[in-house]
N, C-alpha and C positions, 0 to 999 in steps of 0.2 A: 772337441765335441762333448757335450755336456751328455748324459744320460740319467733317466731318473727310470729303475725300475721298482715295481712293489709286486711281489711273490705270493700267493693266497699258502699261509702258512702248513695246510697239508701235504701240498704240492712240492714245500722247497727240496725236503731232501730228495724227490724222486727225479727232477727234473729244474731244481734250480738253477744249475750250472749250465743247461743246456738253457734254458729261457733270458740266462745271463748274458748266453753267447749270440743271441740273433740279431746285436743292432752291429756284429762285426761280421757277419756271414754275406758276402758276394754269391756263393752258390744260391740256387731254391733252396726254400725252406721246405723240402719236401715233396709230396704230390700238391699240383696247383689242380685247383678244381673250379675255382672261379678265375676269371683274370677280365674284369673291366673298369670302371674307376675305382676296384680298391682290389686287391688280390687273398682269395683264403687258398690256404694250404692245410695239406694233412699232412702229418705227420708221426711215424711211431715212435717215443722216446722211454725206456725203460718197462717196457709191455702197457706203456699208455698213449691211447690214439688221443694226438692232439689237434685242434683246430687252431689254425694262426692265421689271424685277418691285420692283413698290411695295409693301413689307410696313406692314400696319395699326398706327397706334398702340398699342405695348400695354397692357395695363393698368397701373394706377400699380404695384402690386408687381414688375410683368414689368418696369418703365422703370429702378428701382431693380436688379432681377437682373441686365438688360444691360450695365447701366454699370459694378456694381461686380465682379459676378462673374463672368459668363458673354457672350461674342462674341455681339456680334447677330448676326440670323438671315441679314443680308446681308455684314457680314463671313465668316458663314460658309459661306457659298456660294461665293465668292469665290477662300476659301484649300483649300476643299477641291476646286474644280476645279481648281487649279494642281496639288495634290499627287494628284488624280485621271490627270493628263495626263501628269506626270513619273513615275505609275509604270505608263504605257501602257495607260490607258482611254482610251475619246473620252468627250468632254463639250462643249459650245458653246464658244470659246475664254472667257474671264472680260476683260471688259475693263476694269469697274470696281465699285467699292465706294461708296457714300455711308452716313452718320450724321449727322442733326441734333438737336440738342438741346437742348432747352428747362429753364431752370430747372435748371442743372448735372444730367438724367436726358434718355437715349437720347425721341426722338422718333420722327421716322419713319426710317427706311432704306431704299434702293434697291440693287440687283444688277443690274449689266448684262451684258451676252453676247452674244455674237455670236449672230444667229436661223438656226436652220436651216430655211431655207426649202423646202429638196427631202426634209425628211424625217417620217413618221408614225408613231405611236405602235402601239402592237401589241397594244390594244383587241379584242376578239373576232376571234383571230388564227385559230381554227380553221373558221371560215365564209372564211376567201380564200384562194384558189387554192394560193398561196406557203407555205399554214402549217408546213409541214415543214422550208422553210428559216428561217421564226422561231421554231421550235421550238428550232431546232439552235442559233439563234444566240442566244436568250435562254438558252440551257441553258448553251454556253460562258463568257457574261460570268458566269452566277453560280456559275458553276465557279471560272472566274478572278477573280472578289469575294474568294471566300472563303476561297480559297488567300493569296490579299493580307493577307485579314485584316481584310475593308471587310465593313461592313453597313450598306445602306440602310437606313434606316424605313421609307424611301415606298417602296420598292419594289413599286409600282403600275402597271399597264398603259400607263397616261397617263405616266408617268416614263420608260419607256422608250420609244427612238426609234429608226428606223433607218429609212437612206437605200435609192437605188436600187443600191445595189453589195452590201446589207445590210452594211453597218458601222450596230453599235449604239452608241448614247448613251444617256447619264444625263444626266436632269436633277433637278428639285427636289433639289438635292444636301445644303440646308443643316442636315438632319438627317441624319447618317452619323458614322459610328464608325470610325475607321481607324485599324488597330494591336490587336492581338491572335490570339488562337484563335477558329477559328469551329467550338461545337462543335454536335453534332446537334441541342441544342436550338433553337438561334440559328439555323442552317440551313433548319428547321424554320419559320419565325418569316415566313421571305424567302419562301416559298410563299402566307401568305398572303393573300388579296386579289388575288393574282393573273390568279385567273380563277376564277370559279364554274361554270363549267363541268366535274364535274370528271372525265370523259373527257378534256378535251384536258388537264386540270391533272397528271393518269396521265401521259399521254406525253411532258409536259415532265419530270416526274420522273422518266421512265423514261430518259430521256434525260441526264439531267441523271448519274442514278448509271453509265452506259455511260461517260459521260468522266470522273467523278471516281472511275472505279475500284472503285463500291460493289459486295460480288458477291450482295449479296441485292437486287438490284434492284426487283424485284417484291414482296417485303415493303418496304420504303424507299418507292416509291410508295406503297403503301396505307395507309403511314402519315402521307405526306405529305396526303393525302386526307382521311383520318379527321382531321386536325388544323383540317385546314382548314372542314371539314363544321362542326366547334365553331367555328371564328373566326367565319364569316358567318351562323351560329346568333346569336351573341351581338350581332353585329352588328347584325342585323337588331331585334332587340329592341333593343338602342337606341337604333335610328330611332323603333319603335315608340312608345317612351316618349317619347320626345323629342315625336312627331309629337300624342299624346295630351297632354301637358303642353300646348302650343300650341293646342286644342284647347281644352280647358278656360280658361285663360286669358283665350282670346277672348271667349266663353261669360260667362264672369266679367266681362267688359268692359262686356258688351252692357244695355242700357239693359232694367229691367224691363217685362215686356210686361203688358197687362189685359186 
C-alpha cells in the first residue's frame, strides 16, 4: 500500500509520529463525533486536541478521478485552509494530510486539524439570546468570502463556527472555489441552506447588503428569500423521493405474505 503523508511543519515534532501512524491503526482513532458518510474524531495527542476527518472510499470511477485528475478531498482541505489563513480567515489550524492507495488508485484519506474545543456552530441562531451578534458576524465573513472571491459549497450552519469572543470559522473547507468574481448569482447560491427560517434568513440579508453596500437592501433580501424558498422546496422533495425509493425497496425485499 502506497502512502503519501504531508505534515504542517509546526505540528511535526509534537505529533508527527502519531499522524504518521493513522493509516495503520484498526482501533478508532479516538472519540467519534460524527460517523455518516465520512467519520470525524477527536483526539488528544501530546496536550493537543485533534480533529481527524476520515473520507469514505470512493467509488472505483471517483478512485480513478482522484489520482489522475483532481486533489482528493483531504488534500483539499488541507491546502485550502492554509490559503484560507494566509488571506485572513480563521479556520482550525491544518495539521495534516494523508492518501493511501491501493492498486496504484487513491483509497482512503484523512484531514487533520487542530479541534476547536470552545467553539459552536450557528444552527438555529435566531432562538439564542446572542442572535444579533451572529447575524452581524455571519453577515461580515460572507461579505468578506466574496470580496476574496471564495465560495463555499457547504456553506451550511454546521460549517460555521464561532468561539466566545465571536470570531468565526469555516470548516468542511474541501469543497470551495478560490479565485474569481462573486456575482449575484453565486452570492445568491451562499444563502442557501442557511437557514429555513426565513425571518431570521431576511435579516441576515439585510444585513449582509448594509456592509456590502447594496442600496436596494430590501429587494436583495426578498430575493434572497424567494431563492431560497425554491432551494429547500426542491430539497425537500428529494428527501421525499429518496425516502419513497427506500420504502419500496424494502417492500420489494420482504418475504411474500399468505
Amino acid at each position: 500500500m502506497k502512502i503519501k503523508i504531508v505534515v504542517n511543519k509546526p505540528y511535526e515534532a509534537a505529533v508527527g509520529d502519531f499522524v504518521k501512524s493513522i493509516p495503520y491503526r484498526n482501533e478508532r482513532l479516538g472519540e467519534v463525533i460524527y460517523a455518516g458518510r465520512n467519520t470525524i474524531s477527536h483526539i488528544n495527542v501530546a496536550g493537543i486536541d485533534l480533529s481527524i476527518k476520515s473520507f469514505k472510499v470512493p467509488m472505483f470511477i471517483n478512485r480513478v478521478a482522484y489520482t489522475f485528475l483532481r486533489k482528493s478531498k483531504a488534500r483539499r482541505s488541507y491546502e485550502h485552509a492554509v490559503a484560507l489563513q494566509q488571506m485572513g480567515f480563521d479556520t482550525p489550524d491544518p495539521v495534516a494530510y494523508i492518501e493511501t492507495y491501493r492498486h496504484g488508485l487513491l483509497y482512503r484519506s484523512y484531514y487533520v486539524c487542530l479541534m476547536l474545543t470552545n467553539a459552536q456552530n450557528i444552527r438555529q441562531w435566531e432562538e439564542r439570546p446572542d442572535c444579533d451578534r451572529i447575524v452581524d458576524g455571519t453577515a461580515q465573513l460572507m461579505v468578506k468570502l466574496h470580496r476574496a472571491g471564495i465560495f463555499h459549497r457547504d456553506f451550511t450552519p454546521g460549517n460555521i463556527l464561532y468561539d466566545p469572543d465571536y470570531r468565526f470559522y469555516l470548516i468542511d473547507i474541501n469543497r470551495m472555489k478560490i479565485g474569481g468574481n462573486i456575482g449575484m448569482k453565486t452570492m445568491l447560491k451562499n444563502f442557501n441552506g442557511i437557514n429555513e427560517n426565513f425571518d431570521a434568513l431576511r435579516a441576515l440579508a439585510l444585513r449582509y447588503a448594509e456592509i456590502a453596500g447594496i442600496a436596494a437592501s430590501s429587494q436583495f433580501a426578498s430575493q434572497v428569500v424567494e431563492e431560497s424558498r425554491k432551494w429547500w422546496s426542491k430539497r425537500h422533495k428529494r428527501i421525499d423521493r429518496k425516502q419513497r425509493l427506500k420504502e419500496r425497496l424494502k417492500k420489494s425485499q420482504q418475504p411474500n405474505s399468505k
